[in-house]
C-alpha positions in Angstrom: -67.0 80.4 165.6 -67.7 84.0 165.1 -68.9 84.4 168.5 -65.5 83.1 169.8 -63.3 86.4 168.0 -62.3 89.5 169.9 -63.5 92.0 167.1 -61.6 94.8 168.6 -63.6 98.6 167.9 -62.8 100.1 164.2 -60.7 103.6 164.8 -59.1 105.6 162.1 -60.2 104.3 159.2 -63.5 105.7 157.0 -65.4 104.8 154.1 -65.8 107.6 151.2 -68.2 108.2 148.8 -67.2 110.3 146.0 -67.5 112.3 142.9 -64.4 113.1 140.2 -64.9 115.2 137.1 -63.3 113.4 134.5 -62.7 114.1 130.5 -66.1 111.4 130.4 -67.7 113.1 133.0 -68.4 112.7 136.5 -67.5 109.5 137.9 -68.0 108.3 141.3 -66.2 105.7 143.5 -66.0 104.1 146.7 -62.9 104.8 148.5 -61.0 103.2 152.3 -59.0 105.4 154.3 -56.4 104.6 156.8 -55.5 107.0 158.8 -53.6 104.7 161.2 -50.0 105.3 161.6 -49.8 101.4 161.0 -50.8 99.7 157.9 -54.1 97.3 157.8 -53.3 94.2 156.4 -56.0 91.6 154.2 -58.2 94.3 154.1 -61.8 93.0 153.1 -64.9 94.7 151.7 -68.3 93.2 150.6 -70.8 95.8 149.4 -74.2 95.8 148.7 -77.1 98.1 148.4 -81.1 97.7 148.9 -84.2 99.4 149.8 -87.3 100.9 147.9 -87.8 102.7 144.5 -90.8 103.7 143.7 -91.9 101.1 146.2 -90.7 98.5 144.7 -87.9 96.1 146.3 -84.4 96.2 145.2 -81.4 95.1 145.8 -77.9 95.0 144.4 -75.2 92.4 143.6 -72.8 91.6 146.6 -69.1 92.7 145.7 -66.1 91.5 147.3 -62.9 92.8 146.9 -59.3 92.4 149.0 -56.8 95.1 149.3 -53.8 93.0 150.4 -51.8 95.7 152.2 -53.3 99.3 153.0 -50.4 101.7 154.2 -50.1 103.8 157.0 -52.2 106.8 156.9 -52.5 106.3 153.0 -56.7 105.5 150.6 -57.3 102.7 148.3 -60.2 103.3 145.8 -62.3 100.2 146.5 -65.1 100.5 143.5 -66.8 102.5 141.2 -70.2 103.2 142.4 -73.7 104.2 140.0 -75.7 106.9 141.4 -79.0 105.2 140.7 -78.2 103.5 143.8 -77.7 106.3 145.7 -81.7 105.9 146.2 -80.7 103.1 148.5 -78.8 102.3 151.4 -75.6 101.3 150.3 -73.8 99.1 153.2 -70.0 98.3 153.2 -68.4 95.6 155.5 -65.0 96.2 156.2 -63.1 93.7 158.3 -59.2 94.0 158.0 -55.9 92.9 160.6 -53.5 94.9 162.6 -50.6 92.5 163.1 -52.5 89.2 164.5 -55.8 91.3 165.6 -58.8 91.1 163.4 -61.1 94.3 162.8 -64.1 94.9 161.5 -67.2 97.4 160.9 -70.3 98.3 158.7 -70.3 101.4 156.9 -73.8 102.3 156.1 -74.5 105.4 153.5 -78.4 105.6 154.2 -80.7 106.3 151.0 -81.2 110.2 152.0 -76.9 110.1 152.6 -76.3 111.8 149.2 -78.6 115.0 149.4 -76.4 118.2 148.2 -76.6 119.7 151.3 -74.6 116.2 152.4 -71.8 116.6 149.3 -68.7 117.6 151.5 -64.8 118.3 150.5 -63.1 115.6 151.9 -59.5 116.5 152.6 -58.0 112.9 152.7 -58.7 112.3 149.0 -59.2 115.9 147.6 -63.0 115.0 146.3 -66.4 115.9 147.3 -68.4 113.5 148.6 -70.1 112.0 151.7 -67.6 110.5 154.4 -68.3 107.9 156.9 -66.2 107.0 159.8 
């Protein structure tokens, strides 16, 4: 059972949100980084966003994607991402192993996460965008 797992405490490893300028315009996309000096193995993420617009309920499909092997200190872009869900909270659950140890953590980009004054250059990826570790 779940209860029964030592879910050791996530450390070095953040969730990205952000924008690229591209020959189609600006994109934006959901990136991992590992800044581990040891590479996360079976590295899951499920996604989903929900909330209010305009006070009505929404909520988005659940994504679920596996990055097999993340290197050491190295980012995998997980997804694209629409902005018109940046008016809700966008949550990302990350679970991944180091050797035989099992990790895991919720990234949550809140629906007020992606106000300008919020749009940062991230170094590890060499975008702007909005970085949660």
């Amino acid at each position: 059972m779940k209860k029964d797992i030592d879910f050791s405490p996530v450390t070095g490893v953040k969730v990205a949100i952000a924008r690229e300028e591209t020959d189609s315009g600006t994109q934006w996309g959901v990136y991992i980084i590992n800044l581990n000096l040891i590479e996360l193995k079976h590295v899951m993420i499920t996604s989903r966003g929900y909330g209010e617009i305009n006070g009505e309920t929404k909520k988005t499909s659940t994504l679920r994607h596996v990055i097999e092997e993340l290197g050491e200190q190295s980012v995998a872009k997980v997804e694209s991402i629409d902005p018109a869900v940046f008016a809700l909270t966008n949550e990302f659950w990350v679970s991944y192993y180091i050797m035989d140890q099992i990790f895991d953590k919720k990234f949550i980009f809140t629906s007020g996460s992606f106000d300008p004054g919020f749009i940062k250059m991230i170094p590890e990826i060499g975008l702007e965008g909005v970085l949660h570790s």
